[in-house]
C-alpha positions, 0 to 999 in steps of 0.5 A, a space after each residue: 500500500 502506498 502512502 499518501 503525504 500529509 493530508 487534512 480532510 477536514 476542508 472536504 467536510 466544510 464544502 459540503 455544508 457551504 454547498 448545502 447552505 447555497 442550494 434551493 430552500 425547497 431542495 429536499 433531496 434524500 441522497 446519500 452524501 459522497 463517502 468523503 464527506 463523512 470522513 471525521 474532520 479530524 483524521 489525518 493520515 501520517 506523513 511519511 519520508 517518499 524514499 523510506 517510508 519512516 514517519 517525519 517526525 518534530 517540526 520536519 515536513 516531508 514536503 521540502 523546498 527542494 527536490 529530491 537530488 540524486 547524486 551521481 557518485 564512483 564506485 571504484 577503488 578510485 573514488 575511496 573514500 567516497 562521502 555523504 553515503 551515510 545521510 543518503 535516504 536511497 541508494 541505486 547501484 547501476 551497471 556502467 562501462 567496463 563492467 563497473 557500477 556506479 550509484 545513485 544516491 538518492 538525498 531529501 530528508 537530509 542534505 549533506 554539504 560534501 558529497 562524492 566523488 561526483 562522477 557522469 550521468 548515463 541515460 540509464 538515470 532516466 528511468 532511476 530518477 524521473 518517478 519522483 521527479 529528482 534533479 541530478 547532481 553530476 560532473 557532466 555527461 556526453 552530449 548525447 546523454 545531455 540531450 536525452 536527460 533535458 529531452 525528459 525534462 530532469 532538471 540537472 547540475 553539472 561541474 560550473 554549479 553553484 556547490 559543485 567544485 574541486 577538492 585539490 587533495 585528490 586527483 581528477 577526475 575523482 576529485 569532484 564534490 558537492 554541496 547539497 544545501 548549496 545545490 538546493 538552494 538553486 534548483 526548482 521545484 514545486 514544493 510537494 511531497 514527492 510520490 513514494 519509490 517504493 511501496 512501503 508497508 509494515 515489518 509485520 507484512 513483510 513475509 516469512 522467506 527464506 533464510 539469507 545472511 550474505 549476498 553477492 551481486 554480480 554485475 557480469 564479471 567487472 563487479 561483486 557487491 557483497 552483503 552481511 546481514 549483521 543482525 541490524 541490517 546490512 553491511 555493505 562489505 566492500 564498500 568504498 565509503 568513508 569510515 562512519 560514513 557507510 549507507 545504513 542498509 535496512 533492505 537491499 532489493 535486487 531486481 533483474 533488469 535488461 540492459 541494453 547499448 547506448 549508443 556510444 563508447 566512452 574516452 577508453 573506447 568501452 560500449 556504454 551500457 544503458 539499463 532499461 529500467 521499465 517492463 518487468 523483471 524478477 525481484 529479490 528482496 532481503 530484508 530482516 535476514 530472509 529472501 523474499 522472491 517476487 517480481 517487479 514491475 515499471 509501466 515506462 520511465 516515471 512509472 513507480 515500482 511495484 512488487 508482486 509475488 503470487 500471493 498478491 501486492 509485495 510492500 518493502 519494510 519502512 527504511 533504508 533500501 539500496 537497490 541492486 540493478 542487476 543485468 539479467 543476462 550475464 549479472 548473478 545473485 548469490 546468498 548463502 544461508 549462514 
């Protein structure tokens, strides 16, 4: 079940008698009242964060003045250590050239002021980005990328960007950070709560599974993410991130996706990959220790995901997620049961 923001109904209940008082004196009419008029004025329903699902809790409001920026960040032994992952709301993991990944770390609840390494879009970021309307930070893209993230309408910040700069302690081109708080400052946004990534629910509907405690993502030979349920959640065990500064990963959802080619080589001569992030897949999701198998599935690029297994509707426990995008033909995803 999807959640709905901050949402006061007791304005549906005062039209009702404003347009009762305005009618005809010798309107007797016995119809029933619309099902939204009898709702109790002073029902609410619970704001939520759109990329965990967690409850806003004190003054915060899950509608912020800024859009939810994903940044594009490296995720080689280069780009160690990497920054801002720990205050990430959401993180995707994205298969790019040579057989390397790349993420996209999803920030709204909060905005750290140095984050990176900050590397290129891909078009695959399209389908990551637009359900819930993100802006992307990045240090460029080629140009036919360029005109194919403006021809979707994403609004992006680049290398020249108000918060974007060089850190002179590291070497190009993983030296490029940014300040989100400055970023946002800048980038437009209509000032509603975005639509909810995942359809979250309760630990409590989250099914039984099977017993998973170490996972390894392969991405077709370049790259291995690997995985440990540690108890809590889990650790992310070779990761290139800063000490303290590790994505606390409550589930991680991996979904076998088609990949295609963009198009164009990169500088090294390597084929850039594109990751067709629409129609449906298979779907693992680990959470709590255990596997859940599924699928997903994504009407077109802004579509959100859904998740299914044959029982019906599948929710993913309110939290943090990194999401795996496995290529389903040559990726694999392994997990041991100790």
């Amino acid at each position: 079940m999807r959640r709905a923001p901050l949402t006061i109904v007791s304005l549906l209940t005062a039209t009702g008698l404003l347009l009762a008082g305005c009618g005809g004196g010798d309107d007797k009419s016995d119809a029933p009242k619309a099902a939204s008029q009898e709702v109790a004025a002073s029902e609410e329903v619970a704001a939520t964060w759109p990329l965990t699902g967690l409850p806003v809790t004190g003054d915060e409001d899950a509608a912020q003045t800024h859009p939810v920026l994903v940044t594009k960040i490296d995720n080689t032994y280069s780009s160690s250590p990497q920054l801002g992952l720990g205050e990430a709301d959401m993180v995707v993991e994205e298969l790019v050239e040579g057989g390397l990944t790349r993420l996209a770390a999803f920030f709204y609840s909060q905005l750290p002021t140095k984050v990176g390494p900050v590397r290129s879009m891909r078009a695959s970021d399209i389908g990551i980005v637009s359900p819930v309307d993100a802006s992307v930070v990045t240090s460029g893209a080629a140009g036919r990328t360029i005109a194919r993230i403006k021809g979707a309408g994403i609004q992006f910040f680049q290398e020249g960007a108000k918060g974007i700069s060089r850190d002179t302690s590291r070497s190009a081109p993983y030296n490029v950070f940014a300040d989100l708080t400055t970023v946002a400052q800048n980038a437009q946004t209509d000032a509603k709560r975005p639509d909810d990534y995942l359809p979250w629910g309760e630990e409590k509907d989250f099914p039984g599974g099977q017993k998973a405690t170490k996972i390894a993502a392969s991405f077709g030979g370049g790259h291995t993410t690997n995985w440990t349920y540690d108890g809590k959640g889990y650790v992310n065990e070779n990761t290139y991130a800063a000490d303290g500064d590790h994505f606390p990963a409550d589930t991680v959802l991996v979904l076998r996706v088609q990949v295609g080619d963009a198009g164009y080589l990169d500088p090294a001569g390597n084929p850039v990959p594109e990751t067709k992030f629409t129609g449906k897949g298979k779907a693992m999701v680990f959470h709590g220790g255990k596997l859940v198998r599924g699928t997903w599935s994504k009407a077109d690029l802004k579509s959100p995901l859904e998740l299914s297994t044959r029982a019906g509707d599948l929710t993913v426990p309110a939290g943090h997620t990194w999401i795996e995008l496995v290529p389903a033909a040559n990726g694999n995803v392994t997990f041991t049961k100790r």
